[in-house]
N, C-alpha and C positions, 0 to 999 in steps of 0.2 A: 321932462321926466323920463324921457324913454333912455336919453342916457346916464341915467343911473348906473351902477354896479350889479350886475344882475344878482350877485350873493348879496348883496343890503336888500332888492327887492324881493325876496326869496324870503329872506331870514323877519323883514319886514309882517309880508302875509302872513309867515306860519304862525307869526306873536297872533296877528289881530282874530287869525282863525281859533286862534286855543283861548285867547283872553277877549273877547267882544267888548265884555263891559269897561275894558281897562282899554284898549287899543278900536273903538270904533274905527276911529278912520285910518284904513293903511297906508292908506295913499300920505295923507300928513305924515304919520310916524317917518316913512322915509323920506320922503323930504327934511323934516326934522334931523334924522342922522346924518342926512346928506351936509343939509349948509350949517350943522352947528357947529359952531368958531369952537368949542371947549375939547379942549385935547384928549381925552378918553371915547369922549363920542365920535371924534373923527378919526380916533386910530381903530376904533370897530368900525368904521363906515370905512376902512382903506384899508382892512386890514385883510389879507389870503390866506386861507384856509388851506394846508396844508391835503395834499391827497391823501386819503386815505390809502394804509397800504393794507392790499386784499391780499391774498395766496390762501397754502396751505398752515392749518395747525399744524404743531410741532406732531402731534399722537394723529392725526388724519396721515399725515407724510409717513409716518412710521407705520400705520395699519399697509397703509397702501405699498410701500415699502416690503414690509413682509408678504405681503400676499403676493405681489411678483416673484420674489425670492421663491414663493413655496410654491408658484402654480408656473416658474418659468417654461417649463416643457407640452405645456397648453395654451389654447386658442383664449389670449387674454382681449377681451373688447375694453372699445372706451366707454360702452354704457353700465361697464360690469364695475369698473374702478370710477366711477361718478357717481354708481349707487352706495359702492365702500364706503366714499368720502361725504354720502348723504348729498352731494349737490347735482344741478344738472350737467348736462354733457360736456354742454358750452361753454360753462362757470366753471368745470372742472377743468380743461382744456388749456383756458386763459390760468386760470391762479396754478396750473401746476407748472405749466409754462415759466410764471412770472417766481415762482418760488424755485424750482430745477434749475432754470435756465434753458434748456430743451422740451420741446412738445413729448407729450404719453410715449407717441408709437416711437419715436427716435430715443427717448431712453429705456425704452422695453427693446428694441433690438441692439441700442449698447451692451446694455445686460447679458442677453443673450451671446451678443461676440463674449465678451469680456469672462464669459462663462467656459464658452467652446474652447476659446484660448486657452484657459487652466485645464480643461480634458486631456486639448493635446500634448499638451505639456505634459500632465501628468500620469495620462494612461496610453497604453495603445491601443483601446478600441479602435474600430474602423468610422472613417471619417461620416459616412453613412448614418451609424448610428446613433456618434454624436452630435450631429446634426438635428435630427429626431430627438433624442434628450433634452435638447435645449429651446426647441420650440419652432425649428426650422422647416419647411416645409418638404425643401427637396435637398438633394447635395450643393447642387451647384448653387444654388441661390445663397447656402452656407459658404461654399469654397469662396465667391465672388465678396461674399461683405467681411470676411477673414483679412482676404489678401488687398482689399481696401483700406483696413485700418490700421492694416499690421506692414503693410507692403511687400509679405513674404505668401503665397502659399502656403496652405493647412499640412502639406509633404515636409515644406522649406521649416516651417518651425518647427512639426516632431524631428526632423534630422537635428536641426540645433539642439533638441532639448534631450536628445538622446544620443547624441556621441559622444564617445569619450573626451576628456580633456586632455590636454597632452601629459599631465599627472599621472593621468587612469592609463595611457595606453602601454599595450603588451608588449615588450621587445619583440622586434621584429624575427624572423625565422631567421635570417641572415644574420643580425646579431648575436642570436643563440648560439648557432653553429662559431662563430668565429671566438665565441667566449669560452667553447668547450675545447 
């Protein structure tokens, strides 16, 4: 009996526990599923239950989603986005893992780069501040996860995203002169 299927001996108890009067003996029922020859009862007695897939909701993903969005430049915890999502630390950790592809803290400082990145691109604040902005703590710990992902320097990409193209540039003072 011990080698049994442990889901027939499972699935077995939980009957005799809910139905007594229909299932006294559990131990028979599985036996039963086990050696009956008829083809329905032996394809649930051999049959695997597929895992269940856990993660996140669609609308838990998307609370949690915006609330990063809206609080990137602040001290986000994992107990604070576990209470969002109404579950524990742990359970949140695993299923957001399992539905992202990435753990919490590694896609809250993608974020964060992926954030910094569109600053400097798009503004010239000083690296400093948008560092700050985005949820960073110091510069350098910003300049080093920049030039990590980007393999450029937070300098190296404002210079690309702000020089002219060879469209935009000015005839040169030398050209002027020889044209006049």
């Amino acid at each position: 009996m011990d080698s049994l299927p442990g889901n027939v001996m499972d699935v077995t108890k939980i009957l005799a526990e809910a139905l007594p009067d229909f299932l006294p003996d559990w131990s028979g029922a599985r036996l039963y599923l086990v050696t009956t020859p008829s083809s329905s009862t032996a394809n649930l007695a051999m049959r695997v239950v597929p895992p269940m897939r856990s993660g996140l909701t669609a609308g838990t993903l998307e609370r949690i989603s915006k609330y990063i969005e809206a609080e990137l430049a602040n001290s986000i915890t994992l107990h604070h986005l576990a209470a969002i999502a109404g579950l524990s630390d742990c359970y949140f950790a695993r299923a957001f893992k399992q539905t992202i592809g990435v753990p919490p803290h590694r896609y809250l400082t993608n974020r964060r780069v992926e954030r910094a990145i569109e600053l400097i691109r798009e503004t010239d604040r000083a690296f400093a501040q948008i560092a700050l902005e985005v949820g960073f703590c110091d510069q350098s710990h910003f300049s080093r996860l920049v030039a990590r992902v980007t393999g450029k320097t937070p300098r190296e990409l404002r210079r690309e995203s702000f020089a002219p193209s060879a469209k935009e540039r000015l005839p040169s003072v030398v050209a002027w002169r020889r044209q006049a």
